[in-house]
PyMOL commands that place a pseudoatom at each C-alpha (Angstrom):
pseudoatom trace, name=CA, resn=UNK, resi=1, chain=A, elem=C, hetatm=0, pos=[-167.570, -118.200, -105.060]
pseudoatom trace, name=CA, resn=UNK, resi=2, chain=A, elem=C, hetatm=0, pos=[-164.303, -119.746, -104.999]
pseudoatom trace, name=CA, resn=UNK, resi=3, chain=A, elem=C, hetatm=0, pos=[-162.265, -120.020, -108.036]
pseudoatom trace, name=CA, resn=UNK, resi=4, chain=A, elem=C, hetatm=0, pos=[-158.771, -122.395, -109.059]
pseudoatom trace, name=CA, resn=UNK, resi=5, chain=A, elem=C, hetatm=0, pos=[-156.804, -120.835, -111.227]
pseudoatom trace, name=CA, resn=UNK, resi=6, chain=A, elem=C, hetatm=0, pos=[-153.939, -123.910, -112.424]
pseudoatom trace, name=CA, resn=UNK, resi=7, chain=A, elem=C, hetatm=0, pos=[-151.131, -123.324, -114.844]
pseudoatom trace, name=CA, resn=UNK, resi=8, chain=A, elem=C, hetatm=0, pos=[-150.119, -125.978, -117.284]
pseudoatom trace, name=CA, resn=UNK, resi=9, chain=A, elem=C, hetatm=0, pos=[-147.191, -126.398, -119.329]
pseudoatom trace, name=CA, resn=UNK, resi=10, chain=A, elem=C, hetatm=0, pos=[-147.667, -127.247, -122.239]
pseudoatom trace, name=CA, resn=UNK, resi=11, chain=A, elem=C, hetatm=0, pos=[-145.657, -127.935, -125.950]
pseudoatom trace, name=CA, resn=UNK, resi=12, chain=A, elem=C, hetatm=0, pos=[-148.627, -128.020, -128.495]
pseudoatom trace, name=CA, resn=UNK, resi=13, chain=A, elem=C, hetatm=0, pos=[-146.854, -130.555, -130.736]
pseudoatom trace, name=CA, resn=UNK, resi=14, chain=A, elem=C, hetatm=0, pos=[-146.366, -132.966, -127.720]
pseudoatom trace, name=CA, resn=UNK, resi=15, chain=A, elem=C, hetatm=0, pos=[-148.653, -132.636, -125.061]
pseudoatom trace, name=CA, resn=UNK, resi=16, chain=A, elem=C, hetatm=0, pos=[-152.311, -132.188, -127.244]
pseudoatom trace, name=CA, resn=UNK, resi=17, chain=A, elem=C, hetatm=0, pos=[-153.220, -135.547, -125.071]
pseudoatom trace, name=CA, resn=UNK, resi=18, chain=A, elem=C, hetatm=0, pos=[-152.201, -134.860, -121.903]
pseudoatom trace, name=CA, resn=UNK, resi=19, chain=A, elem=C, hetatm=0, pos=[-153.896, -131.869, -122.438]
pseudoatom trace, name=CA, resn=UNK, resi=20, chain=A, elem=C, hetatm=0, pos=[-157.633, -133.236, -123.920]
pseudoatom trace, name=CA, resn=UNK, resi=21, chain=A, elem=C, hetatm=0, pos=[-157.307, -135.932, -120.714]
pseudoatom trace, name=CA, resn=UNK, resi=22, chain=A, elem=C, hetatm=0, pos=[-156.618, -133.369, -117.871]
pseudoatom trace, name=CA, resn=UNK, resi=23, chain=A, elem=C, hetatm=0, pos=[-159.259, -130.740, -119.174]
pseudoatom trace, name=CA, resn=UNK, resi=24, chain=A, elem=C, hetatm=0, pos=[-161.750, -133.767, -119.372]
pseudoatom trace, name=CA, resn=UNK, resi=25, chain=A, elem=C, hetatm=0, pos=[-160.492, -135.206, -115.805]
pseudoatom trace, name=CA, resn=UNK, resi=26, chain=A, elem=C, hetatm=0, pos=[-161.268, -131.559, -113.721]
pseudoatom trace, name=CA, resn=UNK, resi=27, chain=A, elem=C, hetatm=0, pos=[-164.193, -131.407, -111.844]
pseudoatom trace, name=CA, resn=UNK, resi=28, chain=A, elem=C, hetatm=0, pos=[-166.949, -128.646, -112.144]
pseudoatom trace, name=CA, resn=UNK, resi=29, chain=A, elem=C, hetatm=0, pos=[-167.390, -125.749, -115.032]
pseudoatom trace, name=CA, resn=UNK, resi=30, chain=A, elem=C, hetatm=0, pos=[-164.794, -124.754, -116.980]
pseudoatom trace, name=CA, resn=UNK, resi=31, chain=A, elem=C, hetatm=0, pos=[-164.657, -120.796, -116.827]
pseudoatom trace, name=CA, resn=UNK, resi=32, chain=A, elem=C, hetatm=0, pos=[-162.419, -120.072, -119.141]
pseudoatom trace, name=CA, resn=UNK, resi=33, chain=A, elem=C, hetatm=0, pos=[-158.704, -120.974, -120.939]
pseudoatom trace, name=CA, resn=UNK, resi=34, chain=A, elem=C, hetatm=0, pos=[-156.548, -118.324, -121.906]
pseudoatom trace, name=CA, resn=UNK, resi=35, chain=A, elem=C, hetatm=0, pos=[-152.989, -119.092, -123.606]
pseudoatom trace, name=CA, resn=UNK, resi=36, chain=A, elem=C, hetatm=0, pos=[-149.983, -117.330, -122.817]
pseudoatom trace, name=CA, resn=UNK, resi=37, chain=A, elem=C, hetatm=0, pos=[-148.825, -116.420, -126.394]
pseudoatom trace, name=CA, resn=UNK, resi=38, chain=A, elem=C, hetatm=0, pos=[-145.169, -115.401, -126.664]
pseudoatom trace, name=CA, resn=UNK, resi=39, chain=A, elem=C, hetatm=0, pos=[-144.063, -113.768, -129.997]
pseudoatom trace, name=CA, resn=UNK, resi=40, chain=A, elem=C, hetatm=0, pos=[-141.456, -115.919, -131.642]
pseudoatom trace, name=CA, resn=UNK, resi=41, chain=A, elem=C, hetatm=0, pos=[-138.557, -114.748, -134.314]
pseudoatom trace, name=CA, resn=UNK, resi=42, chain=A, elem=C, hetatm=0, pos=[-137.508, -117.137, -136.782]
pseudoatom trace, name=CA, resn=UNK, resi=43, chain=A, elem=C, hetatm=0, pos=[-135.003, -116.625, -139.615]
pseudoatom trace, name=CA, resn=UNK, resi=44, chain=A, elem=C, hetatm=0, pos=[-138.061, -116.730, -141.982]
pseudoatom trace, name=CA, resn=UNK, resi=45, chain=A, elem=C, hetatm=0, pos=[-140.125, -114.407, -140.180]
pseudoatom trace, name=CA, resn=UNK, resi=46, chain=A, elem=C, hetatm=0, pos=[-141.922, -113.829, -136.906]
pseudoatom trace, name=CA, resn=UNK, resi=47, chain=A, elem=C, hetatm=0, pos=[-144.391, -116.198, -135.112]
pseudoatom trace, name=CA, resn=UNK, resi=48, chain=A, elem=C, hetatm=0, pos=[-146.146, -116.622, -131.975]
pseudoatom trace, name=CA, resn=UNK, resi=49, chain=A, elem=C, hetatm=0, pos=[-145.586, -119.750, -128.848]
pseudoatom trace, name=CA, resn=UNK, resi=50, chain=A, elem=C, hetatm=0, pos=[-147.902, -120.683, -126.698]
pseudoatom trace, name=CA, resn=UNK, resi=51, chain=A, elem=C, hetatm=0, pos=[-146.139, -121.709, -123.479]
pseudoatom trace, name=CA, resn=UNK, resi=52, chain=A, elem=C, hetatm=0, pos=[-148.604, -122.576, -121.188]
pseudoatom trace, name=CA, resn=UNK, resi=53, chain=A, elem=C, hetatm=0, pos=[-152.537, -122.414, -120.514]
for i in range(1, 53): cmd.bond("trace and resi %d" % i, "trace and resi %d" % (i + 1))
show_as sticks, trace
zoom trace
């Protein structure tokens, strides 16, 4: 079997469109997503980023 594996850049608060039309634009199954989640410190406490899928 052959597999793609695509990275896509990605601002949550921005790009939740972009996102919804190019997952619904590929071609064939879907294995899986997995986020790259970057902890984030803020002056009110820590948080986590997603950067890209």
């Amino acid at each position: 079997m052959k597999y793609r594996v695509l990275r896509f850049d990605i601002n949550m608060n921005k790009d939740k469109a972009r996102l919804e039309q190019y997952l619904n634009s590929i071609e064939g199954e879907i294995v899986s997503i997995i986020p790259n989640v970057k902890p984030t410190f803020l002056p009110m406490g820590a948080t986590a980023k997603v950067d890209f899928l």
